[in-house]
N, C-alpha and C positions, 0 to 999 in steps of 0.2 A: 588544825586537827585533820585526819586521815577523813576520806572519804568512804571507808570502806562502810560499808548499809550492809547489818545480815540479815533478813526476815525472817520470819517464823509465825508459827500459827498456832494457837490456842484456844479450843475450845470457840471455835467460828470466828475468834479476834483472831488481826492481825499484828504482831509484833516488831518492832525493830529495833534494833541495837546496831550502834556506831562506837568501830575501834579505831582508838585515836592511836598517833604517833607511839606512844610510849607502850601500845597493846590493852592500856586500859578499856575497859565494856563500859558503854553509858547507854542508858534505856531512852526512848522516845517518852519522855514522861507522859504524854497523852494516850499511848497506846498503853500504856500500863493500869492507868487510872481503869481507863474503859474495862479492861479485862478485868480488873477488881470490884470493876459496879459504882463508881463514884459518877453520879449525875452530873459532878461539875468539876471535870478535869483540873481547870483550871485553878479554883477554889481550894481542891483537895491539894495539890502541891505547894499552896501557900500555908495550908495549915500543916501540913506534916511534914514535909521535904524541906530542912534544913541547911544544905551543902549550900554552895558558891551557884547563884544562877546562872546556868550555858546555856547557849541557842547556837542550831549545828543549821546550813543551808539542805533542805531534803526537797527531792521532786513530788509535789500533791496533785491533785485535782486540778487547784488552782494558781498551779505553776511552783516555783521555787517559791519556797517559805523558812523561815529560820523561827525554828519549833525549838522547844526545852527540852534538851536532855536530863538527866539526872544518872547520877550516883549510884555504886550500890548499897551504901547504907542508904540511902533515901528511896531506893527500890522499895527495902526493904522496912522501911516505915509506914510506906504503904501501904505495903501486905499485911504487915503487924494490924493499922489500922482498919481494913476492909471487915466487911460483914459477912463477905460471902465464904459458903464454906468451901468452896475450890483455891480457895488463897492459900489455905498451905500445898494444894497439889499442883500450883501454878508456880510456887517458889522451888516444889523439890524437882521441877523438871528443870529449871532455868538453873540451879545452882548445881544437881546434879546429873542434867545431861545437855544443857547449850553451852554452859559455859566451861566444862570442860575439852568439847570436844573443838569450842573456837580456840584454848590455849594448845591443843595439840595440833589441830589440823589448820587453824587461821579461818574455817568456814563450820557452818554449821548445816547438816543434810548431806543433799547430792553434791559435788563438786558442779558448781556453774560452767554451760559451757562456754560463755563469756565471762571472764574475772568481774568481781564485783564491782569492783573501785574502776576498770575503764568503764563499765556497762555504767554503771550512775555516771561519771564524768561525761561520758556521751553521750545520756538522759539530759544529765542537765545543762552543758551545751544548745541541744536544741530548742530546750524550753528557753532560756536566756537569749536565742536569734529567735525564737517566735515571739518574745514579750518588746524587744526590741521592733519587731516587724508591726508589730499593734500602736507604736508608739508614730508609722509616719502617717503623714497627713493623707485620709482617702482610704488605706486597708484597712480591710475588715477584719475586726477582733477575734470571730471566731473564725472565719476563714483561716487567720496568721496561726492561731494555735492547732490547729486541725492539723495544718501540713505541720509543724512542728513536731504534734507527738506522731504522725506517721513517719519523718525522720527517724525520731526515735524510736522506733520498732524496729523498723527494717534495719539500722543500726547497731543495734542492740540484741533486739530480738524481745526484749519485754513484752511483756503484755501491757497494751496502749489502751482496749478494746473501752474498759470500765473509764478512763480518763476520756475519753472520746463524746460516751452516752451524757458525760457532765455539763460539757459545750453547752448552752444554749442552742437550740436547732431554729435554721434562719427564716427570720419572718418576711424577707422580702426577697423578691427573682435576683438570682446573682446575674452579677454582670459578666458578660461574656463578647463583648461584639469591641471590636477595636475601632479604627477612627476610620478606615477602610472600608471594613465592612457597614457599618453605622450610615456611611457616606453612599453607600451602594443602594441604601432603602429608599435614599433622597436624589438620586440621580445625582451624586456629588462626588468629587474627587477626593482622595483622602487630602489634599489640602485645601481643599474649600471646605470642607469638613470642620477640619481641625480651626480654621478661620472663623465659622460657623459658633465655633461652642467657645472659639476665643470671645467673640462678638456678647454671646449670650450671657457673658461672666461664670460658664462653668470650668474652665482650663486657663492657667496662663502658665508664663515661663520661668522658669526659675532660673539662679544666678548659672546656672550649667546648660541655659539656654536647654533647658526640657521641657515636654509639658506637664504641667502639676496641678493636679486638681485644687479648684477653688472650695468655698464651704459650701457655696451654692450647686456645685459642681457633685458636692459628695450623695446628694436627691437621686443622681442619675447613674454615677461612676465611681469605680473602686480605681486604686493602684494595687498593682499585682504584679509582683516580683517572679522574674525571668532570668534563665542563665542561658549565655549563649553555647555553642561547642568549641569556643575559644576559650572558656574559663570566665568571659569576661558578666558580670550580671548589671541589674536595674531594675525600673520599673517602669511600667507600660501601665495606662489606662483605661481600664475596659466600662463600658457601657451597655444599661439594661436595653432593650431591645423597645420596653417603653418610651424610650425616649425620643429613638424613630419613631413611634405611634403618636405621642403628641405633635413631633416636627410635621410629620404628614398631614395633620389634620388641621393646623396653621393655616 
């Protein structure tokens, strides 16, 4: 299925529709439910939405997720079913003014100044290297995603800002002090240093002969990924500055 995501907006909801390969329109069944007033998105597509179950990959809050599209007769069982009385003015904009002007023009509104389909392609790329980047041993979760979706802005040009505020905000001092500097607080060379926190069980080596933070290691230190101006990247181990504060008082 095509990646192209159209938004829209209704009534303070937001909307999305995903046209697939063939040009068929399939609703974000959740953004639908909601603008109809169904408490339980969920619930309500199993009782009314009859069609073949899809799940399309879309960028959330919470990274990529594969969410239920639906149909447009099962749009439209919804609408049938809702309480609210905006349901019929929510069906005669969708059928007689979005999904017209998606079959004549391929988009719906302003023409984007980034195309849809690279713009999410390249949303969701960086969400996919930030959720991998949470996965090695030592970075920090929201750190990884932070720089992620600021990837994706500046890439893009999306608006990141509301996916940002979602982050969990960090409850402990980021690490910032390399094995160099760390070693400078102790009168230590960076490789008595690094000897140092080898000794302590917080860093050892790994099979690429690197240093890799231990579990005990992750109390004090992050990995944090670095590119060089050769192209070439990795990761580098940085450490709280508390940590010098305990080694000095040893």
């Amino acid at each position: 299925m095509s990646n192209q995501l159209i938004p829209f907006d209704f009534e303070n909801h937001s909307v999305r529709l995903v046209v697939d390969d063939n040009g068929d329109v399939w609703f974000v069944g959740k953004d639908v439910c909601e603008v109809l007033g169904y408490a339980d998105p969920t619930n309500a597509m199993k009782q009314h939405c009859k069609g073949v179950v899809k799940r399309h990959p879309l960028l959330t809050a919470g990274g990529i997720q594969e969410l239920r599209i639906i149909s447009r007769p099962d749009f439209l069982r919804l609408v049938t079913n809702s309480r609210l009385e905006s349901a019929v003015k929510f069906e005669k904009k969708v059928f007689e003014e979005i999904l017209p002007a998606i079959w004549d023009t391929g988009h719906y509104g302003k023409s984007p100044t980034t195309p849809v389909q690279s713009a999410t392609d390249i949303a969701n790329f960086y969400v996919v290297l930030g959720e991998a980047m949470t996965r090695i041993t030592g970075v920090n979760p929201g750190i990884a995603m932070a720089a992620a979706l600021e990837g994706a802005g500046t890439a893009t040009g999306l608006p990141i800002e509301p996916l940002r505020k979602s982050l969990s905000p960090a409850q402990l001092p980021l690490a910032s002090l390399n094995a160099t500097q760390l070693g400078q607080y102790l009168s230590l060379s960076a490789k008595a240093m690094n000897k140092k926190l080898e000794e302590m069980g917080s860093q050892t080596r790994n099979a690429r002969n690197e240093w890799e933070l231990t579990k005990m290691g992750m109390k004090w230190g992050e990995m944090v990924p670095y590119a060089t101006r050769n192209g070439h990247s990795g990761y580098q181990i940085l450490w709280k500055k508390e940590l010098a504060d305990s080694l000095f008082l040893e």
